[in-house]
VEXGUTI-833573 format. One line per field, with one value per residue (C-alpha): residue number from 1; residue in three letters; x, y, z. Coordinates in nm, 4 decimals, decimal comma, padded with zeros to 6 digits. Layout:
% residues N
resi = c(NUM/...) $
resn = c(Ala/...) $
east = c(X/...) $
north = c(Y/...) $
up = c(Z/...) $
***
This chain:
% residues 327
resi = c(1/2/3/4/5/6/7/8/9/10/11/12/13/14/15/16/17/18/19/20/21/22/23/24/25/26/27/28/29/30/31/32/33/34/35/36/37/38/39/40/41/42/43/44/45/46/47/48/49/50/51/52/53/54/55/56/57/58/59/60/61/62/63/64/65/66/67/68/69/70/71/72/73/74/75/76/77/78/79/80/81/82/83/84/85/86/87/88/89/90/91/92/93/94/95/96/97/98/99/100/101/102/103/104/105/106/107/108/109/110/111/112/113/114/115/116/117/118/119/120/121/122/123/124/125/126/127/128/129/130/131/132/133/134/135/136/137/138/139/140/141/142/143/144/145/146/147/148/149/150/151/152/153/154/155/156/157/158/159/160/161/162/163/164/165/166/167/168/169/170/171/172/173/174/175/176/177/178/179/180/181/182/183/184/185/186/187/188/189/190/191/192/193/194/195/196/197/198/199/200/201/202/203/204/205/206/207/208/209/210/211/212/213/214/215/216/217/218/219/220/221/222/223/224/225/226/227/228/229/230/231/232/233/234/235/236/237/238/239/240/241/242/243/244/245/246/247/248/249/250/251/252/253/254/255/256/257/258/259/260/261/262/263/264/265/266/267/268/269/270/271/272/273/274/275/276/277/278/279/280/281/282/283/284/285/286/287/288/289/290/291/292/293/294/295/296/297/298/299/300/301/302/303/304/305/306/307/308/309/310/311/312/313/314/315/316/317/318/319/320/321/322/323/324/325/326/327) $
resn = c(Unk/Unk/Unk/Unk/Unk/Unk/Unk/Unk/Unk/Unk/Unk/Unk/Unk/Unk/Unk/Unk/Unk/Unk/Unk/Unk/Unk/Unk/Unk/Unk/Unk/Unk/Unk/Unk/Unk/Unk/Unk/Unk/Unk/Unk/Unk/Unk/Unk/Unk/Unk/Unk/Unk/Unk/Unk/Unk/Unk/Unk/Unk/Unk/Unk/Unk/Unk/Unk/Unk/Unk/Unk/Unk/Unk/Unk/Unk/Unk/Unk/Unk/Unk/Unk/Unk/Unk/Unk/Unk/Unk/Unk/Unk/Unk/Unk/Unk/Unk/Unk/Unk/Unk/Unk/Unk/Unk/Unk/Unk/Unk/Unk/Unk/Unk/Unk/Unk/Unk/Unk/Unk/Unk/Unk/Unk/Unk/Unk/Unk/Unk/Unk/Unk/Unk/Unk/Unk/Unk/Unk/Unk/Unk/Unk/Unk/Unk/Unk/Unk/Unk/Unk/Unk/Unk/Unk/Unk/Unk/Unk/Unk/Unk/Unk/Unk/Unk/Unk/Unk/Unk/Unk/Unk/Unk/Unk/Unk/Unk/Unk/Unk/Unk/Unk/Unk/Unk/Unk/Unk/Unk/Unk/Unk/Unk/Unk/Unk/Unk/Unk/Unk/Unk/Unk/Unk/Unk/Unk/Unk/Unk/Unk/Unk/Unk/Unk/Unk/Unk/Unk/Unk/Unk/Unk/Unk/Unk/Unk/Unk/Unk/Unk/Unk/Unk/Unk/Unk/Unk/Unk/Unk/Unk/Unk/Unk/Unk/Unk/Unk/Unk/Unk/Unk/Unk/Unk/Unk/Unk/Unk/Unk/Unk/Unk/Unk/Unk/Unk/Unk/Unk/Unk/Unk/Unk/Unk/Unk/Unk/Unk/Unk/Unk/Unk/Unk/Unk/Unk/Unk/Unk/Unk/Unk/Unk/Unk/Unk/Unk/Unk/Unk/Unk/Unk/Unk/Unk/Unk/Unk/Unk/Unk/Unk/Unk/Unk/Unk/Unk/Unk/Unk/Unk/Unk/Unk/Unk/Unk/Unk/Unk/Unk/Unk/Unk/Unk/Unk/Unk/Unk/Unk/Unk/Unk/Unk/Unk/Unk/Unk/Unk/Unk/Unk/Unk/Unk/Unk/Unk/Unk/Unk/Unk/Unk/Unk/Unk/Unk/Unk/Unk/Unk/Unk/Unk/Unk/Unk/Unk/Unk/Unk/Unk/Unk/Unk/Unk/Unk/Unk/Unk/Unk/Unk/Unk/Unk/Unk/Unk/Unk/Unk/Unk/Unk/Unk/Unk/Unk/Unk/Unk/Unk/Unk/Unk/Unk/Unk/Unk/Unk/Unk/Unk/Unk/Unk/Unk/Unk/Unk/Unk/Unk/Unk/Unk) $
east = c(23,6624/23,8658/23,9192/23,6226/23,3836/23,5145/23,4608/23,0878/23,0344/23,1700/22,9516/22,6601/22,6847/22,7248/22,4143/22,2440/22,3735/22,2624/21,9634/22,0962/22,3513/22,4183/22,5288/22,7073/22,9041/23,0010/23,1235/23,3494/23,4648/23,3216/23,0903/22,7468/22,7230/23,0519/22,8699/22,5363/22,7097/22,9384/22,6087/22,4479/22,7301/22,6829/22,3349/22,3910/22,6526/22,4242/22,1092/21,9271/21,7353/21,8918/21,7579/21,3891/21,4865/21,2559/21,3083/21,2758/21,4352/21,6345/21,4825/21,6738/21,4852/21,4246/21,7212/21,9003/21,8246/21,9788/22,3124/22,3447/22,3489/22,5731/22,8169/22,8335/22,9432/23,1881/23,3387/23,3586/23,5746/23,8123/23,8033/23,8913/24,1757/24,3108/24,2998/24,4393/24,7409/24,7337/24,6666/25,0432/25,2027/24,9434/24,9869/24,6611/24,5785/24,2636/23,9539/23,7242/23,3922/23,2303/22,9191/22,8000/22,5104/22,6173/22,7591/22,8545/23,1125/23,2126/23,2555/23,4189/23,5564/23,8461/24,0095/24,0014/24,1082/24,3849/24,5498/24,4060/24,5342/24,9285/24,9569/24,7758/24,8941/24,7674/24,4203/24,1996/23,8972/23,5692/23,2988/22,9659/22,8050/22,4120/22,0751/21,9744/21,9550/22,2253/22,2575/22,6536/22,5955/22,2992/22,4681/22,8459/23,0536/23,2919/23,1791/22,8251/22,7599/22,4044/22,2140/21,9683/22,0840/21,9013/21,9342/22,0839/22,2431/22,4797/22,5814/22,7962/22,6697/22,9675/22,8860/23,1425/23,2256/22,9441/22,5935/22,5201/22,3712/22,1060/22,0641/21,8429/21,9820/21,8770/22,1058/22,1147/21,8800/21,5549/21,6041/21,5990/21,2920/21,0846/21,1835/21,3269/21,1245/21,1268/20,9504/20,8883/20,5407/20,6517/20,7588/20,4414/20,4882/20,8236/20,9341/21,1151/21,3685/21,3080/21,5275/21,3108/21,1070/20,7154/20,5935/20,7792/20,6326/20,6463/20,7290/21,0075/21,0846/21,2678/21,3776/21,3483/21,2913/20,9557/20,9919/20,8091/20,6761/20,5743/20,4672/20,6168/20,5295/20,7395/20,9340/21,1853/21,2004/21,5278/21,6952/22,0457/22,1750/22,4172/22,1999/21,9790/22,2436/22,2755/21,9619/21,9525/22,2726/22,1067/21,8184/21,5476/21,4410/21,4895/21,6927/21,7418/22,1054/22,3585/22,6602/22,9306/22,7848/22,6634/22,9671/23,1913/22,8938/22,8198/23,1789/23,1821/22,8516/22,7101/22,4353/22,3261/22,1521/21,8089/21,5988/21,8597/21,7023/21,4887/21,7564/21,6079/21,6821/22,0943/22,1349/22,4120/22,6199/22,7114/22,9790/22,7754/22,9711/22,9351/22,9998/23,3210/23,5611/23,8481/23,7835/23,9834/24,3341/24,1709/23,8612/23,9612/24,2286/23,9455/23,7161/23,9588/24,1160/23,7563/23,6987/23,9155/23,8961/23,5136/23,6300/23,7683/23,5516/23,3593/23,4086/23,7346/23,5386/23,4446/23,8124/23,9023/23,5813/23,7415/23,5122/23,1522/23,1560/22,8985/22,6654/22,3363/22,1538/22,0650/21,7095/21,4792/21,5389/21,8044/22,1336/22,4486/22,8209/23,0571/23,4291/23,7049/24,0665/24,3569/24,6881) $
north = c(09,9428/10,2508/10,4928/10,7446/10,4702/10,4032/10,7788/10,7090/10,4403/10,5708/10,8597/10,6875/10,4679/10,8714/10,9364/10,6225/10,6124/10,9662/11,0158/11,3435/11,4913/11,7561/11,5222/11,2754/11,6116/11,7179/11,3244/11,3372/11,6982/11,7510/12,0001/11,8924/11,9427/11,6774/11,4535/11,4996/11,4358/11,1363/10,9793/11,1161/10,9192/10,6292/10,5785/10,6560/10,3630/10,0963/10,2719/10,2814/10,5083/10,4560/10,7389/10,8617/11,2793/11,5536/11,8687/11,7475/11,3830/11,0999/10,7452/10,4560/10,3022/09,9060/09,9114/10,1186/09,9729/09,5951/09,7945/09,9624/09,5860/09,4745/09,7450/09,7978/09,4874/09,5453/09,8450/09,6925/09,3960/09,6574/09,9163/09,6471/09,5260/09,8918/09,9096/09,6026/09,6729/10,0659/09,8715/09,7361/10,0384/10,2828/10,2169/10,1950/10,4642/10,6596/10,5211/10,2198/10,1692/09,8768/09,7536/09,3725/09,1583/09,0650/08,7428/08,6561/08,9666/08,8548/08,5240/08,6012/09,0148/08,9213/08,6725/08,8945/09,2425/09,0963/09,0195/09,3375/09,5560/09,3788/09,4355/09,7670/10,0104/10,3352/10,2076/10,3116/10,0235/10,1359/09,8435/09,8511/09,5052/09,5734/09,3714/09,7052/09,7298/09,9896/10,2158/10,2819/10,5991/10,7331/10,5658/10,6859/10,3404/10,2164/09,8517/09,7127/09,3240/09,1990/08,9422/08,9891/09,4223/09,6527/09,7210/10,0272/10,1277/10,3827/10,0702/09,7874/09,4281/09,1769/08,8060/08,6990/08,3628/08,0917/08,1414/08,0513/07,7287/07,6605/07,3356/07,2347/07,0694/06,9371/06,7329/06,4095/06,4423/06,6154/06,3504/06,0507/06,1980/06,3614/06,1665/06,2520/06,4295/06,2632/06,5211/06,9320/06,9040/06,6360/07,0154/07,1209/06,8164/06,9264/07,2795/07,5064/07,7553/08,0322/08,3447/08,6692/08,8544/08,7358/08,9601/08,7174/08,4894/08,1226/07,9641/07,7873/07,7482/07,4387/07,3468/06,9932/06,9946/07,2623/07,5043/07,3425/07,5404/07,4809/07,6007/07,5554/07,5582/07,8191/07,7098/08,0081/08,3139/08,4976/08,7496/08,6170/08,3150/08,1833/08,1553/07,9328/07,7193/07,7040/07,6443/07,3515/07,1850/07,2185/06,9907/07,2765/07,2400/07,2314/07,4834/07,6799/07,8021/07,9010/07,6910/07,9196/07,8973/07,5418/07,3362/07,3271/07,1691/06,9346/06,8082/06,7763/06,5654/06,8404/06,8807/06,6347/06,7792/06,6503/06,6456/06,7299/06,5932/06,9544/07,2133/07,5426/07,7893/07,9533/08,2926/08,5110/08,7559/09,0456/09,3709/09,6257/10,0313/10,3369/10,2651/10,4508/10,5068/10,5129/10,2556/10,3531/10,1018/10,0459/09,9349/09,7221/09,5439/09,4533/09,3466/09,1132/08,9734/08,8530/08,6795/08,5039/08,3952/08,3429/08,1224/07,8378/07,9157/07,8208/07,4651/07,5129/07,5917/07,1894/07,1024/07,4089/07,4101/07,7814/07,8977/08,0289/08,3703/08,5866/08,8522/08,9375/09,0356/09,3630/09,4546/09,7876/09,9842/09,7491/09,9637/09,8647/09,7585/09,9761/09,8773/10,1014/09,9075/10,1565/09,9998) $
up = c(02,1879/02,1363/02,3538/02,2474/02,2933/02,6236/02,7359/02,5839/02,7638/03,1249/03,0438/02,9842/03,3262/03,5285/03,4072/03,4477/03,8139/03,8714/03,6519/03,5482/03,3284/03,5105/03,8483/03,5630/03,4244/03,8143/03,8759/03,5415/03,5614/03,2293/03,0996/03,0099/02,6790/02,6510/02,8316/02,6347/02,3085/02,4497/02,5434/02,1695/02,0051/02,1575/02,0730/01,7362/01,7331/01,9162/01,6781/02,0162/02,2438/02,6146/02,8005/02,8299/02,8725/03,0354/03,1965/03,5207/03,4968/03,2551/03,2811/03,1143/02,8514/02,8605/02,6163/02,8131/03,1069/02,9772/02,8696/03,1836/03,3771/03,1490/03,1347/03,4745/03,5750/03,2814/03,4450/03,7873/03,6924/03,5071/03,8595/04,0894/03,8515/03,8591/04,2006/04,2965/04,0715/04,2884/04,6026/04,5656/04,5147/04,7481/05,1471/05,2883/05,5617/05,6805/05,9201/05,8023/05,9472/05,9228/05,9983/06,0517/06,1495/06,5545/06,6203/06,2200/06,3125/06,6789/06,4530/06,1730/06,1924/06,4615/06,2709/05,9645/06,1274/06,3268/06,0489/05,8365/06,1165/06,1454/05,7435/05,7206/06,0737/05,9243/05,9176/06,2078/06,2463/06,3884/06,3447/06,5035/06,5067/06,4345/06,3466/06,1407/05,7578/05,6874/05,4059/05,3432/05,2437/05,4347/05,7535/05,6761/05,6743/05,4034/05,3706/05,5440/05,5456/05,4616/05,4112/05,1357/05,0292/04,8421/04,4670/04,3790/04,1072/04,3517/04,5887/04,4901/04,5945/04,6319/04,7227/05,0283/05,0219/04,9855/05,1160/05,4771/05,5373/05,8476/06,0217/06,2570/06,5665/06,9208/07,1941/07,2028/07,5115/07,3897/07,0897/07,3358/07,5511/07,2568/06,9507/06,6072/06,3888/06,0498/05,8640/05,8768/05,9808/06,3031/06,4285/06,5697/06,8259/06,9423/07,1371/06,9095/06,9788/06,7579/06,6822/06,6493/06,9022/07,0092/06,7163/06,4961/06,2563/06,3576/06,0266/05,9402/05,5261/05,4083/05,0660/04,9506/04,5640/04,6117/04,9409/05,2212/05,5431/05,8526/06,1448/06,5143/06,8215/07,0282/07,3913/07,4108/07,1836/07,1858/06,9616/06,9730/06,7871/07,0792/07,3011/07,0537/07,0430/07,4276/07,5219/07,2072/07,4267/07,7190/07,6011/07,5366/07,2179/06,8417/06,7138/06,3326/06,3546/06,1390/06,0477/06,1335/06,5067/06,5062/06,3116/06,6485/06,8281/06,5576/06,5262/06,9246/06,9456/07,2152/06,9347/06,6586/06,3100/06,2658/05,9276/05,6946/05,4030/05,4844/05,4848/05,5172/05,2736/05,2933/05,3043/05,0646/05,2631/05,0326/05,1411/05,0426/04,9427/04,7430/04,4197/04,2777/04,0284/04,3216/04,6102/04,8607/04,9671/05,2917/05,1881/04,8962/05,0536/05,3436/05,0856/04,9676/05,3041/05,3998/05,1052/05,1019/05,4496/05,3749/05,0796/05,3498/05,6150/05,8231/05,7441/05,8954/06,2418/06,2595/06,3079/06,5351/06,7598/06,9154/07,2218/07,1453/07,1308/07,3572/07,2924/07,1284/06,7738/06,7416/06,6717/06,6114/06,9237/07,0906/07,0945/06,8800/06,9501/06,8498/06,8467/06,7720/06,6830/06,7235/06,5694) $
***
């Protein structure tokens, strides 16, 4: 691709992203009618109609729409190679806020930003740990990590590490008084510990060739993962947890994994940010220390079995944590 057709195409992904060629002209510093005939050219050359134009809007076309996907992720791979090869000559400076789902970031966020914060002194950290769905750019942080984010063709979506895998555990206790169960629906006959408020639906999904479900009966209801897992060592119940929280327990035999041939379902945590043609040091050098931490971990939690960490999951209403790192 020469360089004209790479203008085309850059062009073509402003006003995709935009849905106007006025916004796409503003973005490239361009006047419009460069970027109308940029866009012009490059249908010609694919013989192809990619935008649906009106007065009042541009819609991609179903052929435009399939370009756009594929071009995009095109672009991507190219803008993180640039700016990793900026990244080592550019220091890294400026505020990062992050935001997190609760105890995966009093899990995982120390161990990353401790050594984030030693190789990068001119960044200021502010992270607020929250159960809330965040926008990046309606809420004002760099970087939010979610399970499960919303499309958006002005976002970037980046898997971290591998999905999150759930277990379902009980002591060695409960299993001795109430028995094992051997399959999802033996559930209803044992007390469940369930993570969610009393509004919450009481059905647990598990995948097992087709996705099974079942419902449970409910002991405790709490809106914090740890103390799940507590009250699961203490002999209260069963227990859905997640295995950065529950592999330490598991490895010390305070908490044994029951029906494993009916995992549920794991769960892809993605760093969610504006899309841009210039990610900032900060951000991309954050972006790149967690995953590769996340590419290890958390199976290396099994060996180190640190402390459990403290604290609860944000819901609707419940206020957040917000924690400011000064270097």
């Amino acid at each position: 691709m020469n360089r004209t057709d790479f203008a085309a195409v850059e062009a073509f992904t402003r006003v995709a992203e935009t849905g106007s060629f006025r916004a796409a002209a503003l973005a490239l510093s361009a006047p419009v009618s460069t970027v109308s005939m940029q866009v012009r050219r490059l249908e010609e050359r694919l013989k192809a109609r990619l935008f649906e134009r009106s007065t009042r809007r541009v819609v991609l076309t179903e052929e435009g729409r399939r370009y756009f996907e594929q071009v995009r992720a095109a672009l991507d791979a190219m803008m993180e190679a640039e700016n990793g090869i900026e990244g080592i000559r550019a220091e890294a400076r400026g505020r990062l806020r992050i935001a997190a789902p609760v105890e995966f970031g009093q899990a995982v966020l120390g161990r990353v930003l401790g050594c984030y914060g030693r190789e990068h002194p001119n960044v200021e950290i502010e992270v607020e740990l929250t159960g809330a769905h965040l926008d990046p750019m309606r809420d004002g942080f760099d970087v939010v990590l979610q399970v499960d984010p919303a499309v958006s063709t002005s976002l970037v979506a980046r898997k971290m590490g591998t999905p999150t895998q759930y277990h379902l555990v009980a002591s060695s206790a409960y299993l001795a008084e109430r028995g094992t169960p051997a399959h999802p629906r033996d559930l209803s006959r044992h007390t469940c510990l369930v993570m969610g408020t009393r509004q919450a639906p009481t059905t647990w999904r598990f995948v097992r060739g087709a996705t099974r479900l079942s419902t449970v009966h409910r002991q405790a209801t709490a809106n914090s993962w740890v103390l799940l897992r507590d009250l699961a060592v203490a002999g209260c119940g069963i227990a859905r947890l997640p295995d950065y929280l529950v592999l330490p327990a598991l490895a010390e035999g305070t908490l044994v994994s029951v029906l494993e041939h009916f995992r549920p379902p794991p769960e892809q945590l993605y760093a969610v940010y504006v899309r841009s043609p210039h990610i900032p040091v900060r951000l991309s050098a954050f972006i790149a220390a967690l995953k590769a931490h996340l590419d290890v971990w958390p199976g290396c939690l099994a060996r180190a079995a640190p402390n459990a960490p403290t604290g609860g999951a944000e819901r609707p209403g419940l206020p957040r944590q917000r924690h400011v790192i000064h270097p």
